[in-house]
LUMZAMI-366783 format. One record per residue (C-alpha): residue number from 1; y, x, z. Coordinates in pm, 1 decimal. Each point is the difference from the previous one (the first is absolute). Example, Ala and Ser with C-alpha at 12.3 -4.5 7.8 and 13.67 -1.06 7.14 Angstrom:
<atoms>
[atom 1; [-450.0; 1230.0; 780.0]]
[atom 2; [344.0; 137.0; -66.0]]
</atoms>
This chain:
<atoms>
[atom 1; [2491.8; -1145.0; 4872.4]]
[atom 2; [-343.2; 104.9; -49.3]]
[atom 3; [-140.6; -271.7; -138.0]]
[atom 4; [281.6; 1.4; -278.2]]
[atom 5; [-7.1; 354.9; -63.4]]
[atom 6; [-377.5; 6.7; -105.5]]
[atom 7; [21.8; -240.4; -286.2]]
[atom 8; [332.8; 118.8; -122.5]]
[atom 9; [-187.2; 325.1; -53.6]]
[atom 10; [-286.6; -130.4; -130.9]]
[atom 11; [211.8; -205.9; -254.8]]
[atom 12; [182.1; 305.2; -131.0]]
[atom 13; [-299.7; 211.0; 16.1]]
[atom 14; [-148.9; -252.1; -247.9]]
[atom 15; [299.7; -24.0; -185.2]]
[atom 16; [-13.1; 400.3; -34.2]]
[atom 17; [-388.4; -9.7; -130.2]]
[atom 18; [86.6; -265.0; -245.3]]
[atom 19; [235.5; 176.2; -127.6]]
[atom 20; [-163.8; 296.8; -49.8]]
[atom 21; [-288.6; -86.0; -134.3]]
[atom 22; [255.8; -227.2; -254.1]]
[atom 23; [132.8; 362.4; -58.8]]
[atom 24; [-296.0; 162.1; -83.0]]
[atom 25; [-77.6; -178.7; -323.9]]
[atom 26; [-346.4; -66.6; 149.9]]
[atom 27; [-172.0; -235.2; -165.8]]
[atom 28; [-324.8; -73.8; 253.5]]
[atom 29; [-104.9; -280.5; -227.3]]
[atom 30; [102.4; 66.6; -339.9]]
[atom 31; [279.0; -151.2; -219.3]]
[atom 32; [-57.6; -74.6; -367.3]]
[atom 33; [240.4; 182.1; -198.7]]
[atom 34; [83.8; -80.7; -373.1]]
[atom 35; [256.6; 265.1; -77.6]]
[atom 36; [134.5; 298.3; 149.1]]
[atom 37; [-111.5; 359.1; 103.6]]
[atom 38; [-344.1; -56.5; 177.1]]
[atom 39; [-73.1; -258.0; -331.9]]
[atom 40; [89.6; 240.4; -237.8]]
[atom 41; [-195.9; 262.7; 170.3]]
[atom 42; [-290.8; -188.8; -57.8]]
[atom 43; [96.9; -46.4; -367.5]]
[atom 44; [43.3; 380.0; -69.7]]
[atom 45; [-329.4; 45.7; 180.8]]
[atom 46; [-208.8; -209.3; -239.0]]
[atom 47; [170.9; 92.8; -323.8]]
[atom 48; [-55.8; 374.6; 118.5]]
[atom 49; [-419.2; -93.8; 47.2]]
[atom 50; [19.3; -224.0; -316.4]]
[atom 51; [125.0; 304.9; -202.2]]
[atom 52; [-242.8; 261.7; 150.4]]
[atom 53; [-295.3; -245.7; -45.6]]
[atom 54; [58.6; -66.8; -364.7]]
[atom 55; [106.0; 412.5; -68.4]]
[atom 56; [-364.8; 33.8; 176.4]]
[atom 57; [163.6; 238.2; 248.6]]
[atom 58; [-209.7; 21.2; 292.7]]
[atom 59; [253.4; 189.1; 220.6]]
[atom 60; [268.4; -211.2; -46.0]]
[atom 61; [-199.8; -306.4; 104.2]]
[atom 62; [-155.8; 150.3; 304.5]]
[atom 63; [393.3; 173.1; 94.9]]
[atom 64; [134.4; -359.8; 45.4]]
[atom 65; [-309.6; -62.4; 311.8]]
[atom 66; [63.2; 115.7; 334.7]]
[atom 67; [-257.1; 286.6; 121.4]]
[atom 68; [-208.4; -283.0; 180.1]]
[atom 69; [44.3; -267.3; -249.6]]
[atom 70; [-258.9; -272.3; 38.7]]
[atom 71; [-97.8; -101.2; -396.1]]
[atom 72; [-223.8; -337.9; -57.3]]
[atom 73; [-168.1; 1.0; -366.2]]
[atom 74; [-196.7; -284.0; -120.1]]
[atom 75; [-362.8; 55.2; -11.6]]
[atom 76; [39.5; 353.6; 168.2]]
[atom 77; [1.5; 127.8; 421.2]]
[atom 78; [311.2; 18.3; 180.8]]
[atom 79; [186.7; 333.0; -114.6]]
[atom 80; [156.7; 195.0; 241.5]]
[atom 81; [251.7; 321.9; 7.6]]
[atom 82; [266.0; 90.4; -314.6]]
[atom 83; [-276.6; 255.1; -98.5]]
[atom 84; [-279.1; -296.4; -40.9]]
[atom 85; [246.9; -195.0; -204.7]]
[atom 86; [105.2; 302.7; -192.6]]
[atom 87; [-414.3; 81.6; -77.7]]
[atom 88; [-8.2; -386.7; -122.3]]
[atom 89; [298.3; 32.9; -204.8]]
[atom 90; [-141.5; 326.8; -171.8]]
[atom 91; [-349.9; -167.6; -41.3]]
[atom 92; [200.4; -308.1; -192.3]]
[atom 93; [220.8; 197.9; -213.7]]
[atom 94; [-278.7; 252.0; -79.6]]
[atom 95; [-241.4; -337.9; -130.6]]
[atom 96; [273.9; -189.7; -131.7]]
[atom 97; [-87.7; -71.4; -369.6]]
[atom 98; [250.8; -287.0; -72.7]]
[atom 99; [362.5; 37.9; -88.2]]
[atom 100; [287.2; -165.2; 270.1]]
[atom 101; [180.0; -216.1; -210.0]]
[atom 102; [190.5; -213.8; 303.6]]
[atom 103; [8.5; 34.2; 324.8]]
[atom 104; [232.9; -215.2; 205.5]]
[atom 105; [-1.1; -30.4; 367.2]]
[atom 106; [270.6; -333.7; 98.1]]
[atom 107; [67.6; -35.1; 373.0]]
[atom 108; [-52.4; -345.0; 127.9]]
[atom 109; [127.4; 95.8; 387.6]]
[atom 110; [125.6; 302.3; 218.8]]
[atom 111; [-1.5; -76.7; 363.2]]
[atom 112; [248.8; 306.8; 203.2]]
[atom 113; [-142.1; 106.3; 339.3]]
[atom 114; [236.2; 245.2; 24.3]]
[atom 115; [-218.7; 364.9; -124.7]]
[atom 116; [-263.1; -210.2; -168.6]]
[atom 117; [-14.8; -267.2; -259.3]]
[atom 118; [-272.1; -256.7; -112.2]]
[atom 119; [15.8; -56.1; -382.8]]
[atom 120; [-194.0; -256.2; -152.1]]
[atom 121; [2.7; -50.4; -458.8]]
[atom 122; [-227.5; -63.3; -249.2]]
[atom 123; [-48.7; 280.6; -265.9]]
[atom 124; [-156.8; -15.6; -335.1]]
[atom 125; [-140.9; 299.1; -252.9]]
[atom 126; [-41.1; -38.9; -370.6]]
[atom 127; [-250.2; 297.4; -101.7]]
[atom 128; [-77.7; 86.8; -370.8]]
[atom 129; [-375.1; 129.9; -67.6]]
[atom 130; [-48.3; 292.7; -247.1]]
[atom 131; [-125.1; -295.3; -209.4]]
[atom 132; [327.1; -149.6; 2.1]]
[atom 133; [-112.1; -283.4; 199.1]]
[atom 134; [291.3; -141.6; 290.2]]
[atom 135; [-101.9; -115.5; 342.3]]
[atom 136; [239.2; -164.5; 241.1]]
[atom 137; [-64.9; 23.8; 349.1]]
[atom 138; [162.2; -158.4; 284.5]]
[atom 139; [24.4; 37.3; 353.9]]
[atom 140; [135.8; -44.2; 337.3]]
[atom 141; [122.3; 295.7; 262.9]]
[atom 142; [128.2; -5.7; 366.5]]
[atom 143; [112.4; 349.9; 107.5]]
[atom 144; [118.6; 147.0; 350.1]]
[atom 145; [287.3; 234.0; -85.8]]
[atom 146; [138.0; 270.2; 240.8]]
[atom 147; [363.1; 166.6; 9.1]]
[atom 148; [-18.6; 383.2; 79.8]]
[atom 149; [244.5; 232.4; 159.0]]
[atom 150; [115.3; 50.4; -329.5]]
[atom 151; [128.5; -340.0; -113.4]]
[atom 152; [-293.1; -29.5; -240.2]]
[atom 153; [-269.6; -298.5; 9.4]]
[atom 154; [-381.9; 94.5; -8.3]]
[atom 155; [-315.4; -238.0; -17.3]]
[atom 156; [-134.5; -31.5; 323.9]]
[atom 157; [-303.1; -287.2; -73.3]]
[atom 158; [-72.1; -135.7; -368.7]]
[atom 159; [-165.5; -251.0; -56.5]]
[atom 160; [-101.6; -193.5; -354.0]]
[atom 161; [-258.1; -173.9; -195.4]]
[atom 162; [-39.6; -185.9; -321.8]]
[atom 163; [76.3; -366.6; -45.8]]
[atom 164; [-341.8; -80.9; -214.6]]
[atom 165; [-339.5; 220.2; -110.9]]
[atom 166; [18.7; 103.7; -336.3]]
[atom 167; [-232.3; 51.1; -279.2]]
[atom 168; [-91.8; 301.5; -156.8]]
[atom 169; [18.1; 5.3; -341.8]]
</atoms>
């Protein structure tokens, strides 16, 4: 009876996990999503940072990273800590002589693990000079997004760089 008894238990007690962890919504190794709550999230979060970058509004940028936000720039050290990025975002805005014309931010791919999110787009900038002059830029991004208790998604890592050099006028 023994020998009967321990697999039947180990059976349902691995039935019971399964279950559970099916239950949880846990997603240990990510699921692309295309639409739907976590997808949107993401959505809202970039149009929110794409409309404080091109107001110039460094509190609104640095409000959508989490306190220990880990920001990559090109050509600059690792930045570390919402008041870092915050201090960058001031130092841009406060030296930014050309005008935001566009600013668009497309996402290419959310992967759900549950509380976080990988996003992955392009982006591209067209910038007027005082002269009158129009640059495009373009770009690639990957960020590491975080839910918090409040429903809200925050920037946890950001990462981005340019897709070619370009020359000064």
């Amino acid at each position: 009876m023994k020998t009967i008894i321990i697999p039947v238990v180990t059976f349902a007690l691995g039935i019971f996990v399964g279950f559970s962890f099916v239950a949880t919504g846990s997603e240990p190794y990510g699921v692309e999503v295309n639409s739907g709550t976590v997808h949107d999230d993401q959505q809202k979060l970039l149009k929110s940072f794409v409309t404080a970058f091109i107001d110039g509004n460094a509190k609104s940028c640095a409000k959508l990273y989490t306190e220990d936000t880990v920001y990559m720039l090109p050509e600059l050290p690792i930045q570390v800590g919402r008041d870092v990025v915050l201090a960058g975002y001031q130092n841009l805005f406060k030296s930014r002589t050309n005008k935001i014309i566009d600013m668009v931010e497309p996402i290419s791919e959310v992967i759900s693990f549950g509380n976080m999110a990988a996003i992955r787009g392009t982006g591209r900038t067209v910038e007027e000079t005082p002269a009158g002059v129009q640059t495009m830029k373009t770009y690639k991004y990957m960020i590491l997004s975080e839910q918090q208790s409040d429903g809200s998604w925050q920037m946890k890592w950001d990462i981005f760089n340019y897709d070619a050099d370009y020359e000064e006028d």
